[in-house]
C-alpha positions as CSV (number, residue, x, y, z in Angstrom):
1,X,-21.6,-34.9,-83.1
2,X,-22.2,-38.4,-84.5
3,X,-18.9,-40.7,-84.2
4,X,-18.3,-44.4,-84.5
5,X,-19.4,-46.5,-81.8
6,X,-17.3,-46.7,-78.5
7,X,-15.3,-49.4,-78.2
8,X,-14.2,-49.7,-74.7
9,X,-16.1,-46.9,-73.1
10,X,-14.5,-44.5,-76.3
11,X,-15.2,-42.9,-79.5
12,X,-13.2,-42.2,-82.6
13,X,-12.7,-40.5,-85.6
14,X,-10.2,-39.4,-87.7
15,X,-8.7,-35.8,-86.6
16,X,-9.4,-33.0,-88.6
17,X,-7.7,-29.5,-89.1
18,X,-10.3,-28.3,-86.2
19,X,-8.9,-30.5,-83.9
20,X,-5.0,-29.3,-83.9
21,X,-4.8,-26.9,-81.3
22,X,-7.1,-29.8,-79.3
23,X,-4.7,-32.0,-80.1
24,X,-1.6,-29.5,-79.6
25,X,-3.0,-29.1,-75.7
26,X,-3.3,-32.7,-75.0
27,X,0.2,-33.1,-77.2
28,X,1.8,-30.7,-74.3
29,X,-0.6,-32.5,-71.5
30,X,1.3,-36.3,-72.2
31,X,4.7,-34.9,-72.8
32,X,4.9,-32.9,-69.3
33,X,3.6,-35.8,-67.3
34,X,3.6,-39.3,-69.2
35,X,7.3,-38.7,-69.6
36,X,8.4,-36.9,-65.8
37,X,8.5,-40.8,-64.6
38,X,11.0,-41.6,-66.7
39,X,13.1,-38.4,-68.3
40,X,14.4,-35.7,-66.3
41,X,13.2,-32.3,-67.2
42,X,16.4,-31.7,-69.7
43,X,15.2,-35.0,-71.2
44,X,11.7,-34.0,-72.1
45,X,12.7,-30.7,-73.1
46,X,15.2,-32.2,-75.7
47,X,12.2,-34.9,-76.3
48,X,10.1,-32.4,-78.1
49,X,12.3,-31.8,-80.4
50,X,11.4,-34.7,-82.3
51,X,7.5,-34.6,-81.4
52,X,4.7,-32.3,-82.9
53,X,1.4,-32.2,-84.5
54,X,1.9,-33.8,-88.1
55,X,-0.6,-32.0,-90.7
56,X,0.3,-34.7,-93.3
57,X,-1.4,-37.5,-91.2
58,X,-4.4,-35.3,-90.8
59,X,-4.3,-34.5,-94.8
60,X,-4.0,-38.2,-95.7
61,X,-6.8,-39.6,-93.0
62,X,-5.1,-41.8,-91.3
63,X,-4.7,-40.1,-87.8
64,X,-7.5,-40.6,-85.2
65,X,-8.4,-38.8,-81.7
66,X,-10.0,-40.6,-79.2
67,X,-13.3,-39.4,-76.9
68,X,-14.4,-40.5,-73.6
69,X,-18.3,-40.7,-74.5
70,X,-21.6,-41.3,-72.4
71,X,-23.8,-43.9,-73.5
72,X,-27.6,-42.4,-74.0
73,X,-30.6,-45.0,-73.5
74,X,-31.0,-44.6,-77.5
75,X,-27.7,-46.9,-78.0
76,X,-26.2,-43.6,-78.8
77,X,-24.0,-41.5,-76.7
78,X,-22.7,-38.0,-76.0
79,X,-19.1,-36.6,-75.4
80,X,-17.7,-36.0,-71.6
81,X,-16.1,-32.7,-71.7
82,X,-16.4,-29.4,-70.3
83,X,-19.4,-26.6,-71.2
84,X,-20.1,-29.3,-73.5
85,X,-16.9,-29.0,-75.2
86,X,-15.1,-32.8,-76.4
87,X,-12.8,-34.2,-74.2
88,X,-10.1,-35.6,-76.3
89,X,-8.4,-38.4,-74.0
90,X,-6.0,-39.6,-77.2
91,X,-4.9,-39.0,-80.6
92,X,-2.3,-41.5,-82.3
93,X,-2.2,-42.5,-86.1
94,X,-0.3,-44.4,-88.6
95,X,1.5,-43.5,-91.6
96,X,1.9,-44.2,-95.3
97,X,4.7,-41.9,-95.7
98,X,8.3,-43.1,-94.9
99,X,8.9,-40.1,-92.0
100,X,8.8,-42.3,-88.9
101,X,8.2,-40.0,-86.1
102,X,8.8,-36.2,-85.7
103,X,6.7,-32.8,-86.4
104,X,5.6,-30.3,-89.1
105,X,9.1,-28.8,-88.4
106,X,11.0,-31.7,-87.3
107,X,14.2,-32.1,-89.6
108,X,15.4,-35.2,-91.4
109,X,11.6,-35.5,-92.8
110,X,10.8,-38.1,-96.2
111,X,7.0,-37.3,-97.5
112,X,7.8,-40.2,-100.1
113,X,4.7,-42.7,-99.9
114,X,5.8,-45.9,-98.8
115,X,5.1,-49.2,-101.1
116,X,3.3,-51.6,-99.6
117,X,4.9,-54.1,-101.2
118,X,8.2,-53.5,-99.8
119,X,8.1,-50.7,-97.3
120,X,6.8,-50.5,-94.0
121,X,3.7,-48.9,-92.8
122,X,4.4,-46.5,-89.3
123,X,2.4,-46.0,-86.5
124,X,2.6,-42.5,-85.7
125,X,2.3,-39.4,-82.6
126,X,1.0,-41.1,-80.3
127,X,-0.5,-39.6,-77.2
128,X,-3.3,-39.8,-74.1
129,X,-4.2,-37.8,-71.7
130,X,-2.7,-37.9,-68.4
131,X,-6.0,-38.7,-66.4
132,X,-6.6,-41.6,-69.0
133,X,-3.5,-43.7,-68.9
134,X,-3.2,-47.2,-68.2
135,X,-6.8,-47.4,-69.7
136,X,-7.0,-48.7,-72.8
137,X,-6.3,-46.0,-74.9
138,X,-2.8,-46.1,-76.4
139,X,-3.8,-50.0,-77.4
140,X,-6.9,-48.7,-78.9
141,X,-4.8,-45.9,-81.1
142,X,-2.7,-49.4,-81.9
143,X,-5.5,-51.1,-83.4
144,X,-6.8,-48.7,-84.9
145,X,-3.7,-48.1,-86.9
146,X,-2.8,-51.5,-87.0
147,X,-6.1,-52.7,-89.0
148,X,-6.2,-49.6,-91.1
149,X,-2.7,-50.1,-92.4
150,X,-3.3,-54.1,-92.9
151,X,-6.4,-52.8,-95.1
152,X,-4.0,-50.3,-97.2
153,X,-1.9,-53.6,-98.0
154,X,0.8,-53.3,-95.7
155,X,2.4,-56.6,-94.2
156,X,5.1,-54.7,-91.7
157,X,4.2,-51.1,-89.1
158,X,7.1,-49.7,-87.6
159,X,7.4,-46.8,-85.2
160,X,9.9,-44.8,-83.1
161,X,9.1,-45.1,-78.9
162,X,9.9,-42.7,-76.6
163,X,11.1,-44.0,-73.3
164,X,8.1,-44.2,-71.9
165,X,5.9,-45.8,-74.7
166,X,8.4,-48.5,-75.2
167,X,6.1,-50.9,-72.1
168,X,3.1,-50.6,-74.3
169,X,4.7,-51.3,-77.7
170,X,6.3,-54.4,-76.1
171,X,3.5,-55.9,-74.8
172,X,1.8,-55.2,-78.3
173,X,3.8,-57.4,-80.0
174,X,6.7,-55.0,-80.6
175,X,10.5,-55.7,-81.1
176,X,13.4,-53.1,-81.5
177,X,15.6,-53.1,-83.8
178,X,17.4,-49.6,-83.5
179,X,17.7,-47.0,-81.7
180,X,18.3,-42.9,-82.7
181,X,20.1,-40.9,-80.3
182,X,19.6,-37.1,-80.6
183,X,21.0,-34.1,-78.9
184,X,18.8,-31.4,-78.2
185,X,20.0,-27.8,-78.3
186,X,19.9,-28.2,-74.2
187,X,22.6,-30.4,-74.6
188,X,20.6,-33.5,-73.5
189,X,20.2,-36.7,-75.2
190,X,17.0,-38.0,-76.7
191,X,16.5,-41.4,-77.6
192,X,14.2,-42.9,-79.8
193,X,13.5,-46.6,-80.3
194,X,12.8,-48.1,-83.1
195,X,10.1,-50.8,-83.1
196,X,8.3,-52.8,-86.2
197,X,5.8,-55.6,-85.9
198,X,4.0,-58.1,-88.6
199,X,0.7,-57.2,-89.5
């Protein structure tokens, strides 16, 4: 497989259908143990209600999944993984619809493009691996998304933070201005924070 070159010991490309039940797995990965420093049990549980594999980002090309890859003495490199298989450390996006966060199923969803003229642009499902945290690859997701939507025209990115993603947005230049509080059907709350930046 020939991918962009690694930036920061990873490759990139944008996800394709292939890649969701990949992407599902490490999806289910980050939620069960990125989160159990943070949220109780009940807390992630009602979490994933508002998370999920989005097929619209994959259809408009403007989510990305993230490799840790091997440099090879021909300046090329080769994907870590097992039997040979990828290893998918992180998958994250941005958006150019107005649905901020949320799944295929997720309720409350708005497939309107955004103008970038007067809408903001969102960065979207964001999500690493548990063995790859703390590494560089949720600010790599950032940038990716970041410079793609400044190329589509967009001047503003917003996004909605889980609990534990909010750190990462912060130092990224991120400031809140809203939160969403949900009730899942386990009776626990679910907050999400809403975040935009300049681009």
């Amino acid at each position: 497989m020939t991918l962009p070159p690694l930036a920061n010991g990873f490759s990139w490309r944008l996800a394709t259908e292939a890649d969701i039940p990949a992407i599902e797995d490490l999806m289910r990965l980050a939620i069960r143990h990125n989160m159990a420093a943070f949220l109780s049990p009940s807390e992630i549980s009602a979490a994933t209600e508002t998370m999920g594999v989005d097929r619209a980002l994959i259809a408009d090309r403007t989510y990305f999944v993230v490799f840790a890859g091997e440099r090879q003495a021909s300046g090329e490199y080769t994907e870590k993984g097992r039997g040979g298989a990828p290893s998918m450390v992180g998958c994250g996006g941005w958006g150019k619809r107005r649905t901020l966060y949320g799944g295929d199923a997720s309720p409350g969803r708005d497939d309107r493009l955004s103008d970038p003229a007067r809408d903001a642009a969102r960065i979207r499902a964001m999500y690493t691996h548990p063995d790859w945290t703390r590494r560089g690859v949720g600010s790599l997701l950032l940038r990716l998304g970041e410079d793609a939507a400044r190329t589509a025209g967009f001047a503003v990115i917003e996004l909605g933070s889980t609990i534990p993603g909010e750190p990462l947005y912060r130092a990224r230049g991120y400031s809140e201005f809203a939160r969403d509080r949900h009730v899942g059907a386990n009776g626990a709350e679910n907050i999400v924070i809403r975040m935009r930046k300049a681009l």
